[in-house]
PyMOL CGO cylinders between C-alpha atoms (Angstrom):
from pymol import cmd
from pymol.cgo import CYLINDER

trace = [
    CYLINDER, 7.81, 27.10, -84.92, 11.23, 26.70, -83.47, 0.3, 1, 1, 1, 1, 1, 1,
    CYLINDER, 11.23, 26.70, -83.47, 14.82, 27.67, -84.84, 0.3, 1, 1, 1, 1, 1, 1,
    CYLINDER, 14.82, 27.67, -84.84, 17.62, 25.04, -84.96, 0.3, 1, 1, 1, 1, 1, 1,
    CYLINDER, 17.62, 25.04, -84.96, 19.71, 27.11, -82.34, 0.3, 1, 1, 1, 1, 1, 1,
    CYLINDER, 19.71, 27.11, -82.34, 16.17, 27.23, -80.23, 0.3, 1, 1, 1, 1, 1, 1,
    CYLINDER, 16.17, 27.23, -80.23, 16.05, 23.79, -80.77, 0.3, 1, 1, 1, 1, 1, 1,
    CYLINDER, 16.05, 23.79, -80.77, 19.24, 22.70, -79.83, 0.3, 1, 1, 1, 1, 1, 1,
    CYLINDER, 19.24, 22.70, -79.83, 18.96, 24.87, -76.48, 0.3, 1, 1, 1, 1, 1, 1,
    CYLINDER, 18.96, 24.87, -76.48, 15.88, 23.20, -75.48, 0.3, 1, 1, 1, 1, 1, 1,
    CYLINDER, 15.88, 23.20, -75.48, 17.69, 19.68, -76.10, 0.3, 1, 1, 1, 1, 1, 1,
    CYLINDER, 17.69, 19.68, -76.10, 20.83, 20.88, -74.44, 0.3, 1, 1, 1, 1, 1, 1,
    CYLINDER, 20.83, 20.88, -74.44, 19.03, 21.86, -71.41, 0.3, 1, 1, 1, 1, 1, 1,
    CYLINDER, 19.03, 21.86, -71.41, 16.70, 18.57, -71.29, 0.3, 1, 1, 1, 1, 1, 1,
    CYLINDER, 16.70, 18.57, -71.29, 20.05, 16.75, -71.19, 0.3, 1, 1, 1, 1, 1, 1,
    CYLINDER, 20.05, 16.75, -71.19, 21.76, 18.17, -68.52, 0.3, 1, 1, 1, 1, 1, 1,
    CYLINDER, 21.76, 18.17, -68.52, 18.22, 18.48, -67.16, 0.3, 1, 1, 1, 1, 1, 1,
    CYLINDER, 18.22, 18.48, -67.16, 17.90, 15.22, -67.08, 0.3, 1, 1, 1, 1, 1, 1,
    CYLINDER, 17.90, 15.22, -67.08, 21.88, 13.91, -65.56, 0.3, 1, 1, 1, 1, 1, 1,
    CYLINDER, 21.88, 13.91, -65.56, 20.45, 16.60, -62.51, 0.3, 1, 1, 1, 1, 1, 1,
    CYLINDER, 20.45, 16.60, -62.51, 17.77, 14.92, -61.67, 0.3, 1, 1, 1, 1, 1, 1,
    CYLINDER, 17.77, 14.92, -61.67, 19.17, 11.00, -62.38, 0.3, 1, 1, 1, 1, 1, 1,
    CYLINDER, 19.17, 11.00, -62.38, 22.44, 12.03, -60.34, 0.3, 1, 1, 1, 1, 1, 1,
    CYLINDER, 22.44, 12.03, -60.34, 22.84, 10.65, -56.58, 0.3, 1, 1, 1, 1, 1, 1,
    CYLINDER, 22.84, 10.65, -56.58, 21.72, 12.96, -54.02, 0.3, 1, 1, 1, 1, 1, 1,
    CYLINDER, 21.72, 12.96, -54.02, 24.88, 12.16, -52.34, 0.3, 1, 1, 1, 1, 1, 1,
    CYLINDER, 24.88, 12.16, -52.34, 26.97, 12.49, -55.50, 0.3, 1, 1, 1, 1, 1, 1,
    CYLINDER, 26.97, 12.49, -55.50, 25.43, 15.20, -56.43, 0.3, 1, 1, 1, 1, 1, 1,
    CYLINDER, 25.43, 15.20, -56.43, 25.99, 17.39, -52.96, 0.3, 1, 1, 1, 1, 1, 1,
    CYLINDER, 25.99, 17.39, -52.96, 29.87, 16.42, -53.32, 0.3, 1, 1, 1, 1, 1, 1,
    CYLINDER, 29.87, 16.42, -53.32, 29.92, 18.12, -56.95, 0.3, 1, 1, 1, 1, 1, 1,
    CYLINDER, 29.92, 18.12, -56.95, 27.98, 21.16, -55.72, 0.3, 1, 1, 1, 1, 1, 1,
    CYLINDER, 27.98, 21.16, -55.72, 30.41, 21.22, -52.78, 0.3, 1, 1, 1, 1, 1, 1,
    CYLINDER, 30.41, 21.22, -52.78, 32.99, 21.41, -55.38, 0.3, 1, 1, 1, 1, 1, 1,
    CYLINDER, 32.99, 21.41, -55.38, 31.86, 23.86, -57.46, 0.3, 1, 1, 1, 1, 1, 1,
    CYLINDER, 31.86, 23.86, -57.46, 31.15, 26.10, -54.25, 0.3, 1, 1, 1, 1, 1, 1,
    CYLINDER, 31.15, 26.10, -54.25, 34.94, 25.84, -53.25, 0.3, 1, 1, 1, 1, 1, 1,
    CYLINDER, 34.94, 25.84, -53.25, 35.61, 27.35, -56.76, 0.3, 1, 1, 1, 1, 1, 1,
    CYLINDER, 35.61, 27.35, -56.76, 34.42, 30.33, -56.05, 0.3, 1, 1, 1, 1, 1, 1,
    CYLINDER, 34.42, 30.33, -56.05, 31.23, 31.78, -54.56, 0.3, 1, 1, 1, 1, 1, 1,
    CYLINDER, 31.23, 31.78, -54.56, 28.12, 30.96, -56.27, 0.3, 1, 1, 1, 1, 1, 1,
    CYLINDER, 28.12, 30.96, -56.27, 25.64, 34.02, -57.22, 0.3, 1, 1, 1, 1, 1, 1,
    CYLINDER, 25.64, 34.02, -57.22, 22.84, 34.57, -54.29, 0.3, 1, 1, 1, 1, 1, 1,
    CYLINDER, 22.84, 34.57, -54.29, 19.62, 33.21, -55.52, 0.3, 1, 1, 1, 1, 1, 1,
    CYLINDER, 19.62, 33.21, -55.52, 16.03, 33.53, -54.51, 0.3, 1, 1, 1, 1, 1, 1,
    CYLINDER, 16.03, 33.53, -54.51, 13.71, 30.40, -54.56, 0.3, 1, 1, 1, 1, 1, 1,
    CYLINDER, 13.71, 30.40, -54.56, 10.59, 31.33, -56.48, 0.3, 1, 1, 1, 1, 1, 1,
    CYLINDER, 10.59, 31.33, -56.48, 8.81, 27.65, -55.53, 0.3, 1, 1, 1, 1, 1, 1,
    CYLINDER, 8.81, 27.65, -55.53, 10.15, 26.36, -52.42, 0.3, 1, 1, 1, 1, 1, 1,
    CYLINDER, 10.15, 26.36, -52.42, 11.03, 22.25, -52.98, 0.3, 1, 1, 1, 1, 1, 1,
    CYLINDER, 11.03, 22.25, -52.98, 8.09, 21.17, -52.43, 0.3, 1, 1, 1, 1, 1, 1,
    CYLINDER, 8.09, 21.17, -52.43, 7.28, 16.96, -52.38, 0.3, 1, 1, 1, 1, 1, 1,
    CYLINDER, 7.28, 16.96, -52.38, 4.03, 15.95, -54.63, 0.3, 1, 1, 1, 1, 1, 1,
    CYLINDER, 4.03, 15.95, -54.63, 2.84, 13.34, -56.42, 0.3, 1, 1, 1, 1, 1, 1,
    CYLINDER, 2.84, 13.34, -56.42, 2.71, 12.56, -60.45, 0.3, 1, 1, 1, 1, 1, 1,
    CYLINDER, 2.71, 12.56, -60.45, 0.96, 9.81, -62.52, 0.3, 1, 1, 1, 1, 1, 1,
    CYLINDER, 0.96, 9.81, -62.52, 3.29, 7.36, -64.47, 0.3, 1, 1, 1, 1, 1, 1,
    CYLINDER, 3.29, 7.36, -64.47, 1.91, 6.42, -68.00, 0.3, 1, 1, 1, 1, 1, 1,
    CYLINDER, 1.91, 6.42, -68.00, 3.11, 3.34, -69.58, 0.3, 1, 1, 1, 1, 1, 1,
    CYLINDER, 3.11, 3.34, -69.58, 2.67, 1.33, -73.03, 0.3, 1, 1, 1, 1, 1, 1,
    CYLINDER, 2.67, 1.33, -73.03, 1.47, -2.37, -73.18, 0.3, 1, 1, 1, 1, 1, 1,
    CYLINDER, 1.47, -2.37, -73.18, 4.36, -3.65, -74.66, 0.3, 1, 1, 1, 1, 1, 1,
    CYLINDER, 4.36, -3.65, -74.66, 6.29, -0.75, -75.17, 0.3, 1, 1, 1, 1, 1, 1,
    CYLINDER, 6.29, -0.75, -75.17, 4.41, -0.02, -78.30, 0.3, 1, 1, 1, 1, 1, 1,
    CYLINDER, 4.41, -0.02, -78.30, 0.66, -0.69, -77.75, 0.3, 1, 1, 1, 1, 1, 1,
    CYLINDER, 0.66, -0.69, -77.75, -2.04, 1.79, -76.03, 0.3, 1, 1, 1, 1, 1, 1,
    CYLINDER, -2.04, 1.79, -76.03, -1.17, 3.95, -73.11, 0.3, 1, 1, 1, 1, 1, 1,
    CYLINDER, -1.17, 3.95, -73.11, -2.31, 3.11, -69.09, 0.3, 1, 1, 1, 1, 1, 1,
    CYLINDER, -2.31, 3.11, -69.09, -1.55, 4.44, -65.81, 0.3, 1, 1, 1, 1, 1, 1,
    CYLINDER, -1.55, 4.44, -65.81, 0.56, 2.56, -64.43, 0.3, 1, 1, 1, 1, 1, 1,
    CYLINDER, 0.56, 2.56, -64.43, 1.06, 4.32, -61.17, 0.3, 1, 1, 1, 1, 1, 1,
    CYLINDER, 1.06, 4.32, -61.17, 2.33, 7.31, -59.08, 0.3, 1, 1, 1, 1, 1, 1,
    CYLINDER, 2.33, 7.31, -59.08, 5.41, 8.42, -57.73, 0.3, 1, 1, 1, 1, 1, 1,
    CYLINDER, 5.41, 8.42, -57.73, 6.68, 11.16, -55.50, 0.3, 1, 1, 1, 1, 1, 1,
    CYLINDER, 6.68, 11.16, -55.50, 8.23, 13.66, -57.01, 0.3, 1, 1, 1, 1, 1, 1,
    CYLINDER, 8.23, 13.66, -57.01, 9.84, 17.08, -55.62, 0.3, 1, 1, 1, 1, 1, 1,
    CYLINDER, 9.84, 17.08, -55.62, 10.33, 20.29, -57.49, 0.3, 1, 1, 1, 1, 1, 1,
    CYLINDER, 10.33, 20.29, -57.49, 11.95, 23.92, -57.59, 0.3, 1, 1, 1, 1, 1, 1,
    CYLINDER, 11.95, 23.92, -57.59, 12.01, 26.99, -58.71, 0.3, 1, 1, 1, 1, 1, 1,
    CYLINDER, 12.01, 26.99, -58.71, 14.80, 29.34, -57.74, 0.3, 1, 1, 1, 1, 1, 1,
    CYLINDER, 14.80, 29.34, -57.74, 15.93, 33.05, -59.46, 0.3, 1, 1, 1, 1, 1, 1,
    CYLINDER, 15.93, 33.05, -59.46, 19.54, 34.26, -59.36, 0.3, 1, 1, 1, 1, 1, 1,
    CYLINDER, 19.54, 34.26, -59.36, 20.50, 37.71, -58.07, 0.3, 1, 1, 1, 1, 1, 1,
    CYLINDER, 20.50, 37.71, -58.07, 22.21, 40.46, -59.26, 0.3, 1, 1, 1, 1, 1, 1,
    CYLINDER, 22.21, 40.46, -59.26, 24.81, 41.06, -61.85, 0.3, 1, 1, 1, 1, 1, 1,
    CYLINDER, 24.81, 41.06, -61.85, 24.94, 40.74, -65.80, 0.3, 1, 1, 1, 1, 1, 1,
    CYLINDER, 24.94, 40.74, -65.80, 22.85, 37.40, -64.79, 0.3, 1, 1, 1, 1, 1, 1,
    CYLINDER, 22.85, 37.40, -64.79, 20.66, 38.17, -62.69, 0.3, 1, 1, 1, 1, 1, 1,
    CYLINDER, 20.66, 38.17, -62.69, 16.49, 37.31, -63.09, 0.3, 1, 1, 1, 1, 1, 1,
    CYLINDER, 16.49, 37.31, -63.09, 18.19, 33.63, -64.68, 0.3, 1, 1, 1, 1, 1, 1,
    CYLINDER, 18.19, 33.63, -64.68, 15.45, 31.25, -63.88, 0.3, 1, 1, 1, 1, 1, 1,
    CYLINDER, 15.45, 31.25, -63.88, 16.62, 27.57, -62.69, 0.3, 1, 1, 1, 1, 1, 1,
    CYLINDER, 16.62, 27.57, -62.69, 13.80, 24.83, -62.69, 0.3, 1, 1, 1, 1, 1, 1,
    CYLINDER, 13.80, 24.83, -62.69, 14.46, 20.98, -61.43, 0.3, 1, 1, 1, 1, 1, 1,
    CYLINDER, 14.46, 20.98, -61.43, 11.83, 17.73, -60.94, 0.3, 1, 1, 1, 1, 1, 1,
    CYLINDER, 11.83, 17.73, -60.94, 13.39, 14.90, -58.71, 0.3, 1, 1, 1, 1, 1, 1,
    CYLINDER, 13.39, 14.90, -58.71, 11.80, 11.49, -58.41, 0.3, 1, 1, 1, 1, 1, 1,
    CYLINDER, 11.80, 11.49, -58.41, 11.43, 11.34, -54.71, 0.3, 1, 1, 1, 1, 1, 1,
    CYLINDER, 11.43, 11.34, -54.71, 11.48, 13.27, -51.70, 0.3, 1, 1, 1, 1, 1, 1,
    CYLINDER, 11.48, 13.27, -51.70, 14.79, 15.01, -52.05, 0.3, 1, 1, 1, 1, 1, 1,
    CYLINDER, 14.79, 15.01, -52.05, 13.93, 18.87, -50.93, 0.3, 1, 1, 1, 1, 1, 1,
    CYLINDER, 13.93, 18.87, -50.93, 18.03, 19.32, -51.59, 0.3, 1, 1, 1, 1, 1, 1,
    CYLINDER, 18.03, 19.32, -51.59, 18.80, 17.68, -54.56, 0.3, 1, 1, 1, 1, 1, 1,
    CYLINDER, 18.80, 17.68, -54.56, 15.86, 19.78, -56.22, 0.3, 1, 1, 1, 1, 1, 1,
    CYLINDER, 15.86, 19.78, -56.22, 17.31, 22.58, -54.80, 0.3, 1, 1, 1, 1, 1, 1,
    CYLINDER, 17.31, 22.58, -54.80, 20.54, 22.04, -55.79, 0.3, 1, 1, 1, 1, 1, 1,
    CYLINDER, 20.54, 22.04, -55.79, 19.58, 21.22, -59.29, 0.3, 1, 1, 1, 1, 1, 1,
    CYLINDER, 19.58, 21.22, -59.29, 17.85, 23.95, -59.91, 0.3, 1, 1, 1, 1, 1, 1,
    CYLINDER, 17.85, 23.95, -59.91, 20.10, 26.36, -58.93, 0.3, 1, 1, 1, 1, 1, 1,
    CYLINDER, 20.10, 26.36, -58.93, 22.79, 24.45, -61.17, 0.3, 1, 1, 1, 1, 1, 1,
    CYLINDER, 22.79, 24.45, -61.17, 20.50, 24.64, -63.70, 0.3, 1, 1, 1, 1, 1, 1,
    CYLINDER, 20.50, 24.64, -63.70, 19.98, 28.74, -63.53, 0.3, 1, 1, 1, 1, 1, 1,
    CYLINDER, 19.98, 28.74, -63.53, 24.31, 28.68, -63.74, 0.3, 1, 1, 1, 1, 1, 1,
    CYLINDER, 24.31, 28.68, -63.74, 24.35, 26.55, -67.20, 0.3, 1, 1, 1, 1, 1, 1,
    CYLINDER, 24.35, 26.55, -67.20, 22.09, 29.32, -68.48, 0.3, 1, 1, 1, 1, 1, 1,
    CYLINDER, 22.09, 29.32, -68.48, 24.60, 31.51, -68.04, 0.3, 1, 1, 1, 1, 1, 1,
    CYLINDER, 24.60, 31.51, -68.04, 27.73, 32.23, -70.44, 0.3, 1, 1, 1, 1, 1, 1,
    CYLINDER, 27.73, 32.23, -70.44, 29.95, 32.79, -67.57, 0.3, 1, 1, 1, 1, 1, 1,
    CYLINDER, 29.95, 32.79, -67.57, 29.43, 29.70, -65.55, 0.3, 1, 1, 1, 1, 1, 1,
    CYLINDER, 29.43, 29.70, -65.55, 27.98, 27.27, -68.22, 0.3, 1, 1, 1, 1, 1, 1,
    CYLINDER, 27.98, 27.27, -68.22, 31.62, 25.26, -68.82, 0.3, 1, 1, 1, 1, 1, 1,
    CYLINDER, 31.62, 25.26, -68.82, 32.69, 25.34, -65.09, 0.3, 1, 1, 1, 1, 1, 1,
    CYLINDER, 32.69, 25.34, -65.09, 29.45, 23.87, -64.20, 0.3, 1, 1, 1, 1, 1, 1,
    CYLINDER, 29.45, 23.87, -64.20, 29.75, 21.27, -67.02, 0.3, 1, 1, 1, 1, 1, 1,
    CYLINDER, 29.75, 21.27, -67.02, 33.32, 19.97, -66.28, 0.3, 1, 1, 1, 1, 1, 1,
    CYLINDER, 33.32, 19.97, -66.28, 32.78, 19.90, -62.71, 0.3, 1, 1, 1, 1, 1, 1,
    CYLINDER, 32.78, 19.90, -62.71, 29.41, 18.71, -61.86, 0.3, 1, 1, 1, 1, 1, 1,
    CYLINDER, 29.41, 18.71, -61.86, 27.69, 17.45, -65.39, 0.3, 1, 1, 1, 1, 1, 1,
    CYLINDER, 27.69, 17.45, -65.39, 30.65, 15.34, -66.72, 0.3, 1, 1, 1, 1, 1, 1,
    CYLINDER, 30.65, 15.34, -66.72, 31.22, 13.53, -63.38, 0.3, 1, 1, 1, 1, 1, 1,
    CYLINDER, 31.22, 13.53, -63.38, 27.62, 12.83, -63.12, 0.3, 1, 1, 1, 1, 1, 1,
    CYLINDER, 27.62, 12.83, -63.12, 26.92, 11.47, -66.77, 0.3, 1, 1, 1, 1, 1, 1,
    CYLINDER, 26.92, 11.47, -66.77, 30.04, 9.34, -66.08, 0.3, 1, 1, 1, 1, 1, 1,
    CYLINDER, 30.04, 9.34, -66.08, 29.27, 7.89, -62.76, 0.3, 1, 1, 1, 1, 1, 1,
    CYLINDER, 29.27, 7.89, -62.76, 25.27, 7.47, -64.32, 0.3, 1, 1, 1, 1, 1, 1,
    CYLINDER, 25.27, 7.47, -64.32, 26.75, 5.84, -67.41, 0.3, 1, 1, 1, 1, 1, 1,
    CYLINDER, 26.75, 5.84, -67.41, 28.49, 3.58, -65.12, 0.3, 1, 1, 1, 1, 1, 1,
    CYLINDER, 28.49, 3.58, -65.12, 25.50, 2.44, -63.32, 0.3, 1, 1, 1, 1, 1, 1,
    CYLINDER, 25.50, 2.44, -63.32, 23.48, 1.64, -66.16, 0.3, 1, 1, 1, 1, 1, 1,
    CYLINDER, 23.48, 1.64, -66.16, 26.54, -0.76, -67.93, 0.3, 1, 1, 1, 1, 1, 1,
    CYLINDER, 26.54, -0.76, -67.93, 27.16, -1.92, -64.41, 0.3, 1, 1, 1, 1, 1, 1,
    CYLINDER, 27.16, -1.92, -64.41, 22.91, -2.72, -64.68, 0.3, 1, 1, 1, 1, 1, 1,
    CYLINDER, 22.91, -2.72, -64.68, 22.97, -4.10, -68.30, 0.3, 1, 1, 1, 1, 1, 1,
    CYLINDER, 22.97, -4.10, -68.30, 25.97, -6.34, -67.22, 0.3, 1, 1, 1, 1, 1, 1,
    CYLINDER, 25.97, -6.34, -67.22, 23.93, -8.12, -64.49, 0.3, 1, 1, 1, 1, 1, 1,
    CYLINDER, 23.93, -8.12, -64.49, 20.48, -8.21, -66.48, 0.3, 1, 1, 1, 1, 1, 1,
    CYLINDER, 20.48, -8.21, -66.48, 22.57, -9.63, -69.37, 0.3, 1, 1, 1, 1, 1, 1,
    CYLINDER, 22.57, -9.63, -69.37, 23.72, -12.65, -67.15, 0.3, 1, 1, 1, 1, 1, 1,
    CYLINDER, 23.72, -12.65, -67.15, 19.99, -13.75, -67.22, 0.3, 1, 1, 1, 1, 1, 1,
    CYLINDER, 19.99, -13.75, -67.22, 19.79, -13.82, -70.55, 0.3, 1, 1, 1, 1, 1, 1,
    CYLINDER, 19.79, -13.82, -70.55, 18.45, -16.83, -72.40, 0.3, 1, 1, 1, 1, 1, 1,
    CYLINDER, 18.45, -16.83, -72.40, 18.79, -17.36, -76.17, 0.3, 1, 1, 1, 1, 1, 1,
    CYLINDER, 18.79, -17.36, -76.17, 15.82, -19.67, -77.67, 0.3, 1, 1, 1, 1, 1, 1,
    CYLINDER, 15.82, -19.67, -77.67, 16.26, -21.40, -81.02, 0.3, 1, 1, 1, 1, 1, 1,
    CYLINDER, 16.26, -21.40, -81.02, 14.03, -23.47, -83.39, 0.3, 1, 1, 1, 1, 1, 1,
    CYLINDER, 14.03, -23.47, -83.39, 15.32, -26.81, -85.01, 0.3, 1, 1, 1, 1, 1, 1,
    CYLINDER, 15.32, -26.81, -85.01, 13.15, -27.44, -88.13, 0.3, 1, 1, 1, 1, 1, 1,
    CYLINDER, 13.15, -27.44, -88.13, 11.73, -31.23, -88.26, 0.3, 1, 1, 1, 1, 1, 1,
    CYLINDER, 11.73, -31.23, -88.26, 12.66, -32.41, -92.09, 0.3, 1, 1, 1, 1, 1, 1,
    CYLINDER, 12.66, -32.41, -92.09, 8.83, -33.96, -92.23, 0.3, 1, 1, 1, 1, 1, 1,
    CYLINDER, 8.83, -33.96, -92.23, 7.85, -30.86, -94.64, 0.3, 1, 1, 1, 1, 1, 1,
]
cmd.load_cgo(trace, "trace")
């Protein structure tokens, strides 16, 4: 059984998991461009090369009822290690949705710096928060158009009962 602090790791990672692999490739590149020109970034070794596969997308009828396969998508993932120093042997994982061999890459070696003390808050203000912005955006940007096709039903009650 897990500890809170375990427990708030794993959900700490999962988020910024998670903003890696929703972030735009392009988007993405110009923040680890950024955080490059801050200072060299530790060698790393890649431990799974990005490699491009396929996975199996459940679904609910409903959102609630019983589960089907709904489908597959191509997905790429990484594995790298970083090298050397105090943090060296730091693991770095990342699944994409698509074919991106970079942005899995790139994510996973991001992810391998937030595990570490030293780099966790200059990775966070300069690649995480710009990313969960510009995603949180997207999705009001989204719910702003789907909400302009929204259609509000009502019932008049007949006065027969």
């Amino acid at each position: 059984m897990q500890d809170d602090t375990t427990a708030d790791a794993s959900a700490a990672r999962a988020a910024w998991l998670r903003i890696l692999a929703l972030a735009q490739p392009d988007a993405l590149d110009a923040a680890y461009a950024q955080l490059s020109g801050q200072g060299a970034l530790p060698a790393y070794r890649l431990l799974r090369r990005p490699e491009a596969g396929m996975a199996m997308v459940r679904a609910r009828a409903g959102g609630t009822g019983a589960q089907f396969n709904l489908g597959e998508i191509s997905v790429t993932r990484c594995a790298v290690v970083l090298e050397g120093g105090a943090g060296g042997g730091t693991a770095g994982v990342a699944y994409v949705q698509g074919r991106g061999t970079r942005h899995a890459e790139q994510a996973a070696v991001l992810d391998a710096l937030l595990q570490r003390a030293d780099w966790h808050q200059r990775v966070q203000d300069t690649v995480l928060g710009p990313l969960a912005r510009a995603h949180a955006e997207r999705a009001a940007s989204r719910a702003g158009v789907a909400a302009q096709t929204r259609v509000e039903f009502f019932t008049m009650v007949r006065g027969e009962d």
